[in-house]
N, C-alpha and C positions, 0 to 999 in steps of 0.2 A: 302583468299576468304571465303565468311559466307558459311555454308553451313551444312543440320541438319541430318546427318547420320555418325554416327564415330563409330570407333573401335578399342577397347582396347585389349592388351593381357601379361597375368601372368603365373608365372610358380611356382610349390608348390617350396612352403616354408611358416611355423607359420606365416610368417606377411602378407604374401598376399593370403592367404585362405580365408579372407575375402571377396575378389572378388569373390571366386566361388558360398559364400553365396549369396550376392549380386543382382549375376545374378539369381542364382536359387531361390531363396526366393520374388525376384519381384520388392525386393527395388531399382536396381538400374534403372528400367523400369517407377518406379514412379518417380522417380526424373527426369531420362529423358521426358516422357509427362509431367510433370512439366513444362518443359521447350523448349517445342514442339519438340522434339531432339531423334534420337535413336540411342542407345549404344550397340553393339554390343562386350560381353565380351568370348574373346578364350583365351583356356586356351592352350600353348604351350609346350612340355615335357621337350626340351632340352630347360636350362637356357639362356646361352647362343646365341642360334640363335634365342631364342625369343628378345632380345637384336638388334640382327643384322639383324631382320626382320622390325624392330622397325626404324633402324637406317636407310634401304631401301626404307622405305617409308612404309610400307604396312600397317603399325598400327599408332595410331596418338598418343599413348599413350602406357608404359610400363612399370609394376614393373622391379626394377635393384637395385642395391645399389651405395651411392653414389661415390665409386670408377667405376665402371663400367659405370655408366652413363658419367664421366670425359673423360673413356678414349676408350669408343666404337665409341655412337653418337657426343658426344663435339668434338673428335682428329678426329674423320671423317669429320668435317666440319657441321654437322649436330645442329643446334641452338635449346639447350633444357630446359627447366625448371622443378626444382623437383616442383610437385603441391603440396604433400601430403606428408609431412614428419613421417610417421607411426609408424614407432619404431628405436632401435638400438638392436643391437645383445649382447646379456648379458651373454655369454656361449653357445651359437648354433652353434657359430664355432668351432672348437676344431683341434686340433693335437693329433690322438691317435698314439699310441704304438704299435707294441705285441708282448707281453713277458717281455717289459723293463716299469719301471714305473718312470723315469725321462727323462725329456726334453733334460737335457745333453747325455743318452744315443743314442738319435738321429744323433750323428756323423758318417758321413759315410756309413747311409742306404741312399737309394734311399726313395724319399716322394713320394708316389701318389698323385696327386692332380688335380684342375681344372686350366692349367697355364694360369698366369697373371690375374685368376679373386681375390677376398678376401680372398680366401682359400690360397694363394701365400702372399698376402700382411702380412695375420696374423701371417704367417709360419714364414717370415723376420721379424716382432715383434717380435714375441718371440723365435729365436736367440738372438735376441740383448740382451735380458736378461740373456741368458747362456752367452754372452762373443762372442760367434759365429755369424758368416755369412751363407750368402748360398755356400758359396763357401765349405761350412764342408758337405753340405749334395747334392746330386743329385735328383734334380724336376724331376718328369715323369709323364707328361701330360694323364688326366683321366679324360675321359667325369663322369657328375656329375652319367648317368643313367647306369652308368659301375660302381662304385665304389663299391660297397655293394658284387657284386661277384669278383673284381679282389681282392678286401680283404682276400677274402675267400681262394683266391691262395696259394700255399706255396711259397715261396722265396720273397709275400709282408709282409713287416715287419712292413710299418710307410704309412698312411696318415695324410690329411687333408680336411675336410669337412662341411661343414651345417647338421642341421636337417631338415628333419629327419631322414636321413643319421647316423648321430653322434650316435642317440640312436640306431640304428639295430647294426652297428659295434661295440658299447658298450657291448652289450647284447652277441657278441661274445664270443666264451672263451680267457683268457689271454689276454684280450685289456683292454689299459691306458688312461685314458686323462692326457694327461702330462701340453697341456697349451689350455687356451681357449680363447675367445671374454671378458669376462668378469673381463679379465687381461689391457683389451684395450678399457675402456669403452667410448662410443661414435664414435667411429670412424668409425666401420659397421653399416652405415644405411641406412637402406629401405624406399624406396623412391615408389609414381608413378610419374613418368618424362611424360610429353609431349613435344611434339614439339610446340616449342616457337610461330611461326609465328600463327601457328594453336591455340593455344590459344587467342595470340591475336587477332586475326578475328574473333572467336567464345567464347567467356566467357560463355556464357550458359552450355558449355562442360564443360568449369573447375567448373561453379557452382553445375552443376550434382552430377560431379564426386565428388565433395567435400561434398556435402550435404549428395549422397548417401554413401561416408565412414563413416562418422560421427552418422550418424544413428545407421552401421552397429555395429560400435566400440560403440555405446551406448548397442544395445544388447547383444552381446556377454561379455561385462564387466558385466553382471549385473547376481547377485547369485539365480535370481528364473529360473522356469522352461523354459521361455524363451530363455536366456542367454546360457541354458544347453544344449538345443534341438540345436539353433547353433552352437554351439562349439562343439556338438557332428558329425552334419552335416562336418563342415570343418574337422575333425577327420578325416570320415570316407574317403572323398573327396582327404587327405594325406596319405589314408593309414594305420593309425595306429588306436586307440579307443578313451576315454573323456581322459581316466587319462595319455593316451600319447601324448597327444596335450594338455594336461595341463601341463604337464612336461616340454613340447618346451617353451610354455607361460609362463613357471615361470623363463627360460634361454633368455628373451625376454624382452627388456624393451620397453613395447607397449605405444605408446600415446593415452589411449582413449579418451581423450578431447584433441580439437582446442587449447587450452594454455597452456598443457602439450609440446605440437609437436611447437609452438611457443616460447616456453622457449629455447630449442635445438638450434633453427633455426634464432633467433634474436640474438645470442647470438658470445661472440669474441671466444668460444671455436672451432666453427663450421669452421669458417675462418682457424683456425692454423692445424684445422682438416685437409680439403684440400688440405692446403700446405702440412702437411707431406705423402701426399695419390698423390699429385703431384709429388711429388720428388721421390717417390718410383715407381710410373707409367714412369717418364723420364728416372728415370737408368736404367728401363729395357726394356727401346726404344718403350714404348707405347704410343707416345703422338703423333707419327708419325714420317715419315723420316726427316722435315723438321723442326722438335722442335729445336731449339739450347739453350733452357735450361725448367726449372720447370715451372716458368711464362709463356710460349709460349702463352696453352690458359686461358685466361679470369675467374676467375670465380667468378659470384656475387652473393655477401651472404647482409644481413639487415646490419652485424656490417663493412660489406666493401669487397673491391674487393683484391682477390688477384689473380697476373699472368698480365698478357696484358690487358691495355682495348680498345686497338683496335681488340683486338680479341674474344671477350668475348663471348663462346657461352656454358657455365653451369651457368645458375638462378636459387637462392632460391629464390621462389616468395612468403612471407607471406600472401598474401590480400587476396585469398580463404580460408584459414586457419582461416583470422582473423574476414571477413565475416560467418565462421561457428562459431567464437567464439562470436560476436556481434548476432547473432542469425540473420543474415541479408541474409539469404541464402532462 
């Protein structure tokens, strides 16, 4: 059903601080009167139930990555599309240490982490490079907005995390990064997902939205004082200062141009991506109780579908992306 009042919601992390620009700076208010529409941007603490708020209905639209987006709203039944393909994670993920400075040293601790979101998927990457599984090491479930003090515990030894998480417990004494994101490049990325239907009955929303990131990512990439004053803005908005949110940003492979984030997203790498972020979501029984393998659900990318296509509910949709790169927004 059309209808001109939506509302989006994001939760920190480097790649979608943009939005808090966005909303605070006006751009995304102009984009919306643009296009007779209002955008209402919340920012949610916990990653997660920002997700599962998302997936309830309550928001039309939310930053996620694209495993979480596969396997929260798609395996709920919930029909979604990434609009905005923004960056990939280049090192913001990490598996630190304390006290051991190899990745093989990790056998046998328990890993703090956020289970089954990317922080679990990266962790099973890089075992597979020591030789190991998860079966060598014990997961223990840790909200993202816990992590920084149960580190702090004695008897935790080993997480895994995002920034800007990653740099405080770096800054720790006697902490490691043993393996990061940018061992696995492409595969963690940050997405804004909507729901599908809702796009399609209202494109003016995806136009918005699309126009007002594009903007955004024009100023913030840009080295005069403009550029600076934002990125000092989403700094401070995460927590940290310029040159700790430049730091994130240079462990961040950002798209600030429409055919940077189309090169990714057109592409047969993105497909094989999926597949192995499916496979890794069904063996650990997230795809739902009724999945009977990887393919259960659907998901459509430019270079092709893989999984079910009677089931198909995660789209890569390029045509806002490629409307911001045609200048036709």
């Amino acid at each position: 059903m059309a209808r001109d009042d939506f509302k989006i919601c994001w939760s920190i992390y480097v790649g979608w601080m943009p939005w808090a620009y966005g909303a605070e700076s006006g751009i995304v208010k102009k984009w919306a009167d643009k296009y007779d529409i209002t955008i209402d941007v919340v920012q949610i603490n916990d990653y997660v139930e920002s997700i599962n708020q998302y997936t309830a209905g309550q928001f039309d639209a939310c930053t996620m990555t694209n495993m979480d987006a596969l396997t929260i709203p798609a395996a709920g039944g919930v029909d979604s599309t990434a609009l905005i393909v923004g960056d990939f994670s280049n090192g913001n993920d990490a598996v630190i240490l304390k006290g051991k400075e190899s990745l093989a040293d990790i056998k046998g601790q328990q890993v703090n982490l956020v289970e089954l979101s990317v922080s679990h998927y990266l962790l099973a990457r890089g075992l597979e490079t020591v030789g190991m599984s998860e079966a060598d090491v014990q997961v223990v479930n840790t909200s993202d907005a816990d992590m920084v003090a149960v580190y702090g515990t004695d008897g935790v030894t080993a997480v895994t995390t995002w920034n800007p998480l990653v740099s405080e417990i770096l800054g720790m004494p006697n902490s490691y990064k043993v393996f990061d994101s940018s061992q696995i490049p492409g595969e963690i990325i940050d997405l804004l997902v909507i729901n599908t239907e809702t796009l399609k009955e209202n494109p003016k929303l995806g136009k918005a939205l699309t126009g007002a990131w594009y903007e955004i990512m024009g100023l913030m990439s840009g080295s005069g004082e403009e550029g600076e004053a934002a990125r000092t803005f989403m700094a401070q908005a995460s927590g940290t200062d310029l040159a700790g949110y430049d730091a994130q940003l240079a462990a961040t492979k950002m798209f600030y141009t429409p055919s940077s984030a189309l090169e990714l997203t057109n592409s047969d790498k993105l497909t094989a991506t999926m597949k192995a972020v499916a496979e890794f979501s069904f063996d650990h029984g997230l795809l739902g109780d009724g999945a009977p393998d990887a393919g259960f659900i659907g998901v459509e990318t430019p270079a092709g579908l893989y999984g079910s296509s009677s089931n198909v509910k995660l789209r890569f949709d390029p045509s806002y992306m490629q409307m911001a790169a045609d200048g036709k927004l």
